[in-house]
N, CA and C atoms as an extended XYZ file, in Angstrom:
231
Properties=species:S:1:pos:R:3:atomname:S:1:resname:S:1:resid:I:1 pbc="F F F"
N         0.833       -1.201        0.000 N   UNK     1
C         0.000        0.000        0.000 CA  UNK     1
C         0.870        1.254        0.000 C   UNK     1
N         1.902        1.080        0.658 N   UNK     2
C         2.654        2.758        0.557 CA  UNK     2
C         3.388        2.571       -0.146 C   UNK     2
N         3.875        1.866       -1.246 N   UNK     3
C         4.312        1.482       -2.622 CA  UNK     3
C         3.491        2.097       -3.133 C   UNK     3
N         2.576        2.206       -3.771 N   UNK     4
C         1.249        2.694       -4.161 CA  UNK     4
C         1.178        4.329       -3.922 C   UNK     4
N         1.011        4.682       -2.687 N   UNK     5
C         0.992        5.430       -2.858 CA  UNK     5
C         2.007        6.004       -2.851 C   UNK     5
N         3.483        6.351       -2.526 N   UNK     6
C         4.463        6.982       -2.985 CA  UNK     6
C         4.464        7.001       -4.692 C   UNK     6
N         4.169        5.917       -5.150 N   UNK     7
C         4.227        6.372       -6.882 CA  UNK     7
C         3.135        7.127       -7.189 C   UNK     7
N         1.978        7.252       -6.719 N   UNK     8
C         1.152        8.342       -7.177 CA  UNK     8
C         1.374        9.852       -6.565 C   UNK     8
N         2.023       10.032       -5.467 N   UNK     9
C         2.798       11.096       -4.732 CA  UNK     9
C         3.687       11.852       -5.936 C   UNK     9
N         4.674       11.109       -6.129 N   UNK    10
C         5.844       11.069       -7.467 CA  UNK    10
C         5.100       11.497       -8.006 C   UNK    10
N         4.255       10.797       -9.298 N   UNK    11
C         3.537       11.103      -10.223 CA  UNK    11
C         2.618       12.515       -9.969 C   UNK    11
N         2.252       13.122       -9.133 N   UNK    12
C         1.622       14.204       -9.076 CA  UNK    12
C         2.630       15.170       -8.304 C   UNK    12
N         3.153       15.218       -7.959 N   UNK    13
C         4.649       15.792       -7.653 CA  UNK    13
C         5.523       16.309       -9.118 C   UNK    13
N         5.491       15.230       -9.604 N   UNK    14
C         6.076       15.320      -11.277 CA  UNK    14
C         5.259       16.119      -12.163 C   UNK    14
N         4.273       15.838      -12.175 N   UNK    15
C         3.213       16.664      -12.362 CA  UNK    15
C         3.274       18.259      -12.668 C   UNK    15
N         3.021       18.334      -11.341 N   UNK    16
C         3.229       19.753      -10.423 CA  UNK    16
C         4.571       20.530      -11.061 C   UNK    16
N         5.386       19.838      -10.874 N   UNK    17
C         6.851       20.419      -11.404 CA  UNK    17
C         6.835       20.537      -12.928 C   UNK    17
N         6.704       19.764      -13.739 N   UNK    18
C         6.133       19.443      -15.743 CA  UNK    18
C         5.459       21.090      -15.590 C   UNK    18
N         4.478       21.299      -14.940 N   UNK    19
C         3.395       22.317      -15.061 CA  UNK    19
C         4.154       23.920      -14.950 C   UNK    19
N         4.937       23.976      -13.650 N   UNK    20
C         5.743       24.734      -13.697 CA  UNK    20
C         6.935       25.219      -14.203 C   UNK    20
N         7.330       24.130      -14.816 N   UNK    21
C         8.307       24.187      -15.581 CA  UNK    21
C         7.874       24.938      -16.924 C   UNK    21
N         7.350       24.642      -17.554 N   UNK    22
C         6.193       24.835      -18.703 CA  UNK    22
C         5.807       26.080      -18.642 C   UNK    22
N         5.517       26.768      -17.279 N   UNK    23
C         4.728       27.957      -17.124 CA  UNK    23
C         6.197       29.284      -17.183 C   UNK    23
N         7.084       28.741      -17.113 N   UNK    24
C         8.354       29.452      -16.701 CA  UNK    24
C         8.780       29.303      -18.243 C   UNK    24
N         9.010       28.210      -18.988 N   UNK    25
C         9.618       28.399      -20.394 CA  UNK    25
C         8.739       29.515      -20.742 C   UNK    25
N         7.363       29.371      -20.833 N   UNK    26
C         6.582       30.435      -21.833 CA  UNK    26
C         7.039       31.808      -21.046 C   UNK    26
N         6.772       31.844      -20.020 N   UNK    27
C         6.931       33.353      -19.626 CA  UNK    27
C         8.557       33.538      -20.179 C   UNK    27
N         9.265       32.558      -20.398 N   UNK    28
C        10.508       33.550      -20.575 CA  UNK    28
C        11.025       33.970      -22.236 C   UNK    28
N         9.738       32.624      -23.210 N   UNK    29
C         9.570       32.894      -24.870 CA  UNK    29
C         9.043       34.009      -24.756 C   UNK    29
N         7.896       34.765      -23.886 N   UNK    30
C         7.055       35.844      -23.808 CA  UNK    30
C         7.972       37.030      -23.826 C   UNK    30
N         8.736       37.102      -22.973 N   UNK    31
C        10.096       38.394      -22.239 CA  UNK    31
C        10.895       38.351      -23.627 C   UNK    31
N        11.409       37.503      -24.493 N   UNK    32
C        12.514       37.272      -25.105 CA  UNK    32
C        11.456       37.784      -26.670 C   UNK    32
N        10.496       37.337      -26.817 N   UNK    33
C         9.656       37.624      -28.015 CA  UNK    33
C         9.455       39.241      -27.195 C   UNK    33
N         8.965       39.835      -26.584 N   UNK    34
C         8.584       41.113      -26.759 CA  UNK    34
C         9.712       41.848      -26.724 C   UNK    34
N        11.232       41.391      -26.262 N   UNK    35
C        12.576       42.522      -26.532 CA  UNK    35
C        13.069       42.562      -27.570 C   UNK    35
N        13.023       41.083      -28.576 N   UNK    36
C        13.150       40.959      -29.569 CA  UNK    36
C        12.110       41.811      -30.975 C   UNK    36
N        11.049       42.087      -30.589 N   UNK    37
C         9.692       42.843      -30.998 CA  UNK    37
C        10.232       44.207      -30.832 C   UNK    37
N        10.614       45.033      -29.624 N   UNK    38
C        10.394       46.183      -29.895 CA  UNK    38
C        12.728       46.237      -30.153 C   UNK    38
N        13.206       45.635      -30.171 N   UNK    39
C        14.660       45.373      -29.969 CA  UNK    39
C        15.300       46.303      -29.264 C   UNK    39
N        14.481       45.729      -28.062 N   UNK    40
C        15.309       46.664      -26.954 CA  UNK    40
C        15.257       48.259      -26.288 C   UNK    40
N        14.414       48.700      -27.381 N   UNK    41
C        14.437       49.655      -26.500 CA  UNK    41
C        13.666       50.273      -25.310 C   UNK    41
N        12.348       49.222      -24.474 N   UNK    42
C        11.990       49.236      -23.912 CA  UNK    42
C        13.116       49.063      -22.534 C   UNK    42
N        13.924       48.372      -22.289 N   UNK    43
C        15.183       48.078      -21.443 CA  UNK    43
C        16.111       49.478      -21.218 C   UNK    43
N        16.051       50.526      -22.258 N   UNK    44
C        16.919       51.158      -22.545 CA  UNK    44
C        16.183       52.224      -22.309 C   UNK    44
N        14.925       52.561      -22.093 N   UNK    45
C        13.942       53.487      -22.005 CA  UNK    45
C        14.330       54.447      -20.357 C   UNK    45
N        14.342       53.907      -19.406 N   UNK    46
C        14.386       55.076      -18.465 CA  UNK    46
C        15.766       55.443      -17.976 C   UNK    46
N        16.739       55.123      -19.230 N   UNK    47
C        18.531       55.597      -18.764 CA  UNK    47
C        18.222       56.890      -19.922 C   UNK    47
N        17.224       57.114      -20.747 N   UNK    48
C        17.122       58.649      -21.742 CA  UNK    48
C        17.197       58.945      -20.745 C   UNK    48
N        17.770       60.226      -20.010 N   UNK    49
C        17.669       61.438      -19.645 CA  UNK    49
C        18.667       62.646      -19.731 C   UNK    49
N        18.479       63.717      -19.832 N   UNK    50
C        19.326       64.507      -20.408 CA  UNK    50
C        20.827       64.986      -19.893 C   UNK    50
N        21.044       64.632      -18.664 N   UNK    51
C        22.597       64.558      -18.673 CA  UNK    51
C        22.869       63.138      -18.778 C   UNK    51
N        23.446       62.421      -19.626 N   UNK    52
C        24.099       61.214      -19.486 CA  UNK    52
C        24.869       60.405      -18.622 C   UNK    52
N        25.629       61.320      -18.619 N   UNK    53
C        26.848       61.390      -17.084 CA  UNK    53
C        25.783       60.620      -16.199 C   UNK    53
N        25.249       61.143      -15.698 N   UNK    54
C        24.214       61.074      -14.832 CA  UNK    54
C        23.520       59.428      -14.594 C   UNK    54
N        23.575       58.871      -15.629 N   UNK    55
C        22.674       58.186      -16.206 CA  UNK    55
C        23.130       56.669      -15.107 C   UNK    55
N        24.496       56.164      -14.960 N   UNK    56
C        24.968       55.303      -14.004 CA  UNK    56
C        24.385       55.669      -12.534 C   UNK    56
N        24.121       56.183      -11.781 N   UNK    57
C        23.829       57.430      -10.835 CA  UNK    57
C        22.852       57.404      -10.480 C   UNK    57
N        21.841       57.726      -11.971 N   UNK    58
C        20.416       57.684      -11.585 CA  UNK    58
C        19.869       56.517      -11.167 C   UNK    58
N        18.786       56.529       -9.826 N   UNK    59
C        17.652       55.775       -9.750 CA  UNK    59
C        17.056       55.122      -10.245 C   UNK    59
N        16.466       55.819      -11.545 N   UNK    60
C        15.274       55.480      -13.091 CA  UNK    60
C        16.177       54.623      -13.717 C   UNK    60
N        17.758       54.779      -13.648 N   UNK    61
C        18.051       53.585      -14.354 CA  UNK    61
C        18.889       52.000      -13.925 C   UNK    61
N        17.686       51.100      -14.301 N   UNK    62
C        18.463       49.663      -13.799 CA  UNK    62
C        19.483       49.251      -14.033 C   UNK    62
N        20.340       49.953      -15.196 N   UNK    63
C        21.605       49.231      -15.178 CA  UNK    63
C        22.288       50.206      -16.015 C   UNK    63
N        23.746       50.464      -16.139 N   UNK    64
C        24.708       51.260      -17.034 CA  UNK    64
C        24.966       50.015      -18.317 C   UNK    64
N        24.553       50.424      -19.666 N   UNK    65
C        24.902       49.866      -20.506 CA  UNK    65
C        25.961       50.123      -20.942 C   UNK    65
N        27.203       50.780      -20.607 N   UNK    66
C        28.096       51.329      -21.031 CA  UNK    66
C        29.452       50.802      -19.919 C   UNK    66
N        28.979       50.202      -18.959 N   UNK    67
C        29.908       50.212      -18.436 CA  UNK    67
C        30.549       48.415      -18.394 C   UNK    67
N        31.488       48.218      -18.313 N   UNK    68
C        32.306       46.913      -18.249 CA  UNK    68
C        32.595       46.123      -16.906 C   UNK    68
N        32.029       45.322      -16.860 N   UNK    69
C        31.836       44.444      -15.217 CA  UNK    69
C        33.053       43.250      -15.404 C   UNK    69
N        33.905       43.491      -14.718 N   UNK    70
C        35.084       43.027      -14.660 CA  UNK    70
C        35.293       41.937      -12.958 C   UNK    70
N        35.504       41.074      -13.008 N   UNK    71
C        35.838       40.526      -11.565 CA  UNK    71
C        37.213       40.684      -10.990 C   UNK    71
N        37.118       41.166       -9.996 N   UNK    72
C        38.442       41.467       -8.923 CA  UNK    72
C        39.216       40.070       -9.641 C   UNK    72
N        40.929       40.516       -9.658 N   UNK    73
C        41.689       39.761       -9.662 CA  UNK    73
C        41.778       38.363       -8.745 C   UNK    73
N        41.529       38.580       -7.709 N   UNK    74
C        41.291       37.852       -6.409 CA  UNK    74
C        40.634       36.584       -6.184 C   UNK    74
N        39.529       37.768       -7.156 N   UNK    75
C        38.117       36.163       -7.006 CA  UNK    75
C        38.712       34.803       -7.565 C   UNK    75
N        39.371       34.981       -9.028 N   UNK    76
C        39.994       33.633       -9.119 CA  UNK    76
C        41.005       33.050       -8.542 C   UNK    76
N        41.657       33.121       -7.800 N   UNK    77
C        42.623       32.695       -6.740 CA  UNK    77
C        41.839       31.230       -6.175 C   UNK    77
């Protein structure tokens, strides 16, 4: 009996996970089809502002596209 039911546990467990898995590919064809759609410049939209300089600095923007992310010498040690 708990043969039994551990494989139907599994099986809807597996389930569960198939489902989510599934729900996560599309949302991420969804993200990748709409940057690819407008190419990007929705990402690039709140670093416009009129001093540039500025633009690493600012708040409004999530990330410096301009700048080069390098790892400390160290880290590979």
């Amino acid at each position: 009996l708990l043969s039994l039911l551990q494989k139907w546990a599994l099986l809807a467990l597996s389930a569960c996970s198939s489902l989510g898995c599934l729900c996560c590919l599309l949302g991420l064809l969804v993200a990748i089809g709409l940057t690819l759609g407008n190419q990007g410049r929705v990402l690039l939209a709140p670093c416009s502002i009129a001093n540039i300089a500025l633009a690493p600095v600012s708040r409004e923007c999530p990330f410096d596209p301009t700048r080069v992310y390098v790892s400390p010498p160290w880290v590979g040690d």
